[in-house]
VEXDREN-2710 file (C-alpha; in Angstrom, 1 decimal):
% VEXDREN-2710
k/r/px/py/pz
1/UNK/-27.7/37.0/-11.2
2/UNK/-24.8/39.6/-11.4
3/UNK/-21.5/39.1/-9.5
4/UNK/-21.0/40.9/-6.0
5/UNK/-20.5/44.4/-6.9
6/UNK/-18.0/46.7/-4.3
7/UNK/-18.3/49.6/-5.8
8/UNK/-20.8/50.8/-3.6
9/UNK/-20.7/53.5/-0.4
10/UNK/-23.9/53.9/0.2
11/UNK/-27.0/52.0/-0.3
12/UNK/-30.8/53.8/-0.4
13/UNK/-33.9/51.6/0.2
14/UNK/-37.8/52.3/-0.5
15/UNK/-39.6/51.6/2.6
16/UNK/-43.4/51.2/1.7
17/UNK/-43.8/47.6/-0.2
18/UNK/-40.0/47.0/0.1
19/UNK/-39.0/46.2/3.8
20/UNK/-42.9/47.5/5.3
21/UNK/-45.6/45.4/4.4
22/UNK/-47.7/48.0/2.9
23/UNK/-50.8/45.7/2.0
24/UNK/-51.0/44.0/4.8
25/UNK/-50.4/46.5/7.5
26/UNK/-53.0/48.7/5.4
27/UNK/-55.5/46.4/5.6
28/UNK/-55.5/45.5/9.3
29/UNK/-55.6/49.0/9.7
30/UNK/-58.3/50.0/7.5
31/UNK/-60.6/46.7/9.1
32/UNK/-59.5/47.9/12.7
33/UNK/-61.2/51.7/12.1
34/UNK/-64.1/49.7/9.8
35/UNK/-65.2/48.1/13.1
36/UNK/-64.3/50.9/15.3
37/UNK/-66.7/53.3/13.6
38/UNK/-69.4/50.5/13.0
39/UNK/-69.4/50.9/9.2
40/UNK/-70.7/47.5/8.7
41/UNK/-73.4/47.8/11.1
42/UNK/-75.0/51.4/10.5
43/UNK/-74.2/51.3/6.6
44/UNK/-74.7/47.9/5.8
45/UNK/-71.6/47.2/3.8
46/UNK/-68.7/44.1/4.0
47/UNK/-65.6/44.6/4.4
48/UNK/-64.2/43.2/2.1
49/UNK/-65.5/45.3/-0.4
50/UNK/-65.0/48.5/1.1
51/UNK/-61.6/47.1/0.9
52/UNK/-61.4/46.5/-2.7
53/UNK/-62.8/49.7/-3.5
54/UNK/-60.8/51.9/-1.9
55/UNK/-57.3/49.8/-2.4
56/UNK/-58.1/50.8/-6.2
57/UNK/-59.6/54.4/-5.9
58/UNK/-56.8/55.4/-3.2
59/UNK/-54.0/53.4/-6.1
60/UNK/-55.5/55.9/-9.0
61/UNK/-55.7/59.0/-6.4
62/UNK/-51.7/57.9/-5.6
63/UNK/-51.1/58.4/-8.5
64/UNK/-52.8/61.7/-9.3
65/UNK/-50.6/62.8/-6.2
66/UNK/-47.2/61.6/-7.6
67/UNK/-48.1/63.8/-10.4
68/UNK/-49.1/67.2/-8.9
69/UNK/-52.7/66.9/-9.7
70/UNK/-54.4/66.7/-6.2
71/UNK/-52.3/67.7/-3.1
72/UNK/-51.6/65.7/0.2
73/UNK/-54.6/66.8/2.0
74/UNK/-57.2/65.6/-0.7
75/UNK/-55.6/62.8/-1.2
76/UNK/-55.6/62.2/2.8
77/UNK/-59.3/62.2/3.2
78/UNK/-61.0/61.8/-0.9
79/UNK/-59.8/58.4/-0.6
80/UNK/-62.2/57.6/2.5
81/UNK/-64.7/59.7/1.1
82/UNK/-64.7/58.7/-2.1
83/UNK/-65.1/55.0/-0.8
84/UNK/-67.8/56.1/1.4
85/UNK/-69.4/57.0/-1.5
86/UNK/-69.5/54.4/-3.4
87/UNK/-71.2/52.5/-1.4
88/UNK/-74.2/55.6/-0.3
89/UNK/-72.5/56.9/2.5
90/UNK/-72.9/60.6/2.3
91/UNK/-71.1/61.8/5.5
92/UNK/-68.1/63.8/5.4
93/UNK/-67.8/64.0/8.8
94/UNK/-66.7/60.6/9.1
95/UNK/-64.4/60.6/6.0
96/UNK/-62.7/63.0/8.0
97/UNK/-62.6/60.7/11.3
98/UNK/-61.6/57.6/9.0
99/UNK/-58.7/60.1/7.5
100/UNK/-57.3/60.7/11.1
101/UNK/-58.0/57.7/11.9
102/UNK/-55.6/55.9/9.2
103/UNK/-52.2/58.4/9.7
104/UNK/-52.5/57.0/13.7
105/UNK/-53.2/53.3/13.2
106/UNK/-52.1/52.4/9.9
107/UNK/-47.9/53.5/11.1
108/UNK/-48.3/50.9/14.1
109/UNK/-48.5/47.9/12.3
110/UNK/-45.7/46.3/12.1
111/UNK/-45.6/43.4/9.5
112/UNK/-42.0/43.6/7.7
113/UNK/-41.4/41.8/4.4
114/UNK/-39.5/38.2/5.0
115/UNK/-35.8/38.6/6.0
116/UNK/-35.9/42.4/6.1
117/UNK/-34.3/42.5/9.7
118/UNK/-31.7/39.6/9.1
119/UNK/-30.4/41.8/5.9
120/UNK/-30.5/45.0/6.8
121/UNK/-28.5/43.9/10.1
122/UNK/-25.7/42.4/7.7
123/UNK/-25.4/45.5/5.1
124/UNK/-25.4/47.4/8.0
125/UNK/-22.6/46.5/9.1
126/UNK/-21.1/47.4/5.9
127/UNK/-22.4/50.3/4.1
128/UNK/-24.5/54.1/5.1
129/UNK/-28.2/52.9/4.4
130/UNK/-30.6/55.6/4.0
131/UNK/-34.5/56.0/3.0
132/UNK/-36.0/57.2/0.1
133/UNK/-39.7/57.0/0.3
134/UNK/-43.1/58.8/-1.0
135/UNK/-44.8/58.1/1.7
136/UNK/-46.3/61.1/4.5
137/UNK/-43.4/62.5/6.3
138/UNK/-45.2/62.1/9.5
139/UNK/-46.3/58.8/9.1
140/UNK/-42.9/57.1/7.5
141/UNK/-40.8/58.0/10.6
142/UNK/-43.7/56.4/13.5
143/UNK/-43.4/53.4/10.9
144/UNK/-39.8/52.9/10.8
145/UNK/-39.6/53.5/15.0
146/UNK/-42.1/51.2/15.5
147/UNK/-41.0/48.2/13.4
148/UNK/-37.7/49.3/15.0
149/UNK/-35.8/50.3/11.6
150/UNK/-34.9/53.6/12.4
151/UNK/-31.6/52.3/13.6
152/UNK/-30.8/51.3/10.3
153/UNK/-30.8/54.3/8.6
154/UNK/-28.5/57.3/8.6
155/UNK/-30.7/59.9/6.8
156/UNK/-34.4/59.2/5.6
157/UNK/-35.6/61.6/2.7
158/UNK/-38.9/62.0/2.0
159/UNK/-40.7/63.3/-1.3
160/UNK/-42.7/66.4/0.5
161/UNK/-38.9/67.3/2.2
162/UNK/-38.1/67.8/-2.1
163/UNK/-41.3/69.2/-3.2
164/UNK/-41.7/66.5/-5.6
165/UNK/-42.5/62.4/-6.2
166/UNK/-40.2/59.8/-7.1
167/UNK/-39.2/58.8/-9.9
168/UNK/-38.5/62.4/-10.4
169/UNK/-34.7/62.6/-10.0
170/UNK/-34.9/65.7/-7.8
171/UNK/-35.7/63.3/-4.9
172/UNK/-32.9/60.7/-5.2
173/UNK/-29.8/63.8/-6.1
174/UNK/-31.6/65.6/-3.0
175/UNK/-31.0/62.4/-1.1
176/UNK/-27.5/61.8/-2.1
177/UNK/-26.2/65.2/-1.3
178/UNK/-27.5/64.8/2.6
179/UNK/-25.9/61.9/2.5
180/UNK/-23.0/63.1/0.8
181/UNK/-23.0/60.3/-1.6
182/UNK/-22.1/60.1/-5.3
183/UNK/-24.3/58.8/-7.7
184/UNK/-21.8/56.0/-9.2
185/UNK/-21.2/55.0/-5.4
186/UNK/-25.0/54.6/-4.6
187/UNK/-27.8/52.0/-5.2
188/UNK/-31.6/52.2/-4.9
189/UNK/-33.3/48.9/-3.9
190/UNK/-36.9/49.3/-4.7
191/UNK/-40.1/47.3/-5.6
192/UNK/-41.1/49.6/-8.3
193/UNK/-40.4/49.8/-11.7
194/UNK/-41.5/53.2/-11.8
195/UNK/-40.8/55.2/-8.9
196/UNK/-37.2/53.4/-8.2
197/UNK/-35.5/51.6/-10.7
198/UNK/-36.3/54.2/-13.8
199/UNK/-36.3/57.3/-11.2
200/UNK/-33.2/55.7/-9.9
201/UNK/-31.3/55.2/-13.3
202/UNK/-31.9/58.9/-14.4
203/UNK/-30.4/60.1/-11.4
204/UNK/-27.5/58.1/-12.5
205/UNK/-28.0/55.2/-9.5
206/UNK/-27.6/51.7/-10.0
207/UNK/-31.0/49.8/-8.6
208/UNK/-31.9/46.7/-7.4
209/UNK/-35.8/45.8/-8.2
210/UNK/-37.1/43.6/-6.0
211/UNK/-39.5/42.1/-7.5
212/UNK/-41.8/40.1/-4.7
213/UNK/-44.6/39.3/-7.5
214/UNK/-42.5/38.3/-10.6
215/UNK/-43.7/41.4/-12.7
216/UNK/-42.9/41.6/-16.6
217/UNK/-39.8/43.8/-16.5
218/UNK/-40.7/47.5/-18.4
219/UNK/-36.7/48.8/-17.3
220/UNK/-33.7/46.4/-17.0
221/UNK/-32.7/46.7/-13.8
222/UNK/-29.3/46.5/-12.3
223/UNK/-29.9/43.9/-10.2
224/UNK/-33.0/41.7/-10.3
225/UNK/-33.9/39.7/-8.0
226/UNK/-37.1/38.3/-5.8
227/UNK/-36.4/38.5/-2.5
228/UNK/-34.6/40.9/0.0
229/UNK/-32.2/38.2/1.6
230/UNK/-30.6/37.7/-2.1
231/UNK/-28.8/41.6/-1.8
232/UNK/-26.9/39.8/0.9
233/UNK/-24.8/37.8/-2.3
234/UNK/-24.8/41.1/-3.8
235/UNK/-24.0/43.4/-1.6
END
């Protein structure tokens, strides 16, 4: 691991699979409006396949979205009707209920990745933190309230404020100038290769990949380490 390092004046964290648990808070969502519209009962369908489905189909529409192809609102309610769908369910009515549905519950779940709290109240302490996500605007800021993070965090940028997706470096120089940071002052702690440690790098930020499920490297990170509580040697 790389010596203490500090250089830096401001520090920008992902929120979604870095400090919020997105697969697991996703998931009790998703089963709690499963049950609530009695999916399983008129449709005949499990769970836990619905699940699997649509954690894939809503990865690959994701992904369409961080590239301009489909816009927020398709994306918003295709994933629940394209998992309908694929299981026979012909009723866009309720793709539309499940779609409201998910932007109210899925923000209220609370689950945080281990140590988040504990670190973020010692960098705190010592640096500006700030927010770089992807996610919904409207969803990301009931999140951070309600796992009570919004403390943290001096500004929190989201991709639709920029018009564009991480790892396009229009988000993270957009970030830095409201929080009137330099780029050789700043660091981006992320879980994705992708969207944070390249986006990062060619925005001229250090990163720190966190990397919770020991993935192959594709970039060398600046810092690489496996769980949040190890940026307090670093940092």
């Amino acid at each position: 691991m790389n010596a203490p390092n500090n250089k830096y004046k401001h520090l920008f964290f992902d929120l979604d699979r870095t400090l919020w648990d997105f697969e697991t808070n996703s998931v009790m969502a998703l089963e709690e409006i499963f049950y609530k519209r009695n999916i399983g009962v008129l449709y005949q369908v499990d769970f836990h396949d619905f699940h699997e489905f649509y954690k894939s189909y809503n990865a690959h529409l994701w992904d369409l979205y961080k590239h301009g192809v489909i816009d927020k609102e398709h994306l918003r309610v295709e994933r629940f009707r394209g998992s309908l769908n694929h299981f026979d369910i012909d009723n866009e009515d309720l793709a539309h209920k499940i779609a409201d549905d998910y932007v109210v519950v899925s923000p209220r779940k609370t689950q945080l990745f281990p140590h988040t709290i504990e670190v973020l109240e010692y960098l705190h302490q010592r640096y500006p933190m700030h927010i770089i996500t992807n996610g919904f605007t409207e969803v990301q800021f009931v999140k951070l309230t309600n796992c009570g993070l919004d403390g943290f965090f001096k500004e929190v940028i989201t991709s639709e404020m920029v018009g564009v997706q991480k790892p396009n470096k229009a988000v993270f120089e957009f970030a830095m100038q409201k929080a009137g940071a330099l780029a050789e002052e700043s660091i981006m702690i992320g879980d994705d290769q992708v969207s944070d440690v390249q986006g990062a790098r060619e925005a001229g930020m250090d990163q720190a990949f966190v990397n919770y499920y020991k993935e192959d490297l594709i970039f060398e990170p600046t810092f690489h380490i496996f769980q949040l509580r190890e940026l307090k040697n670093l940092l």
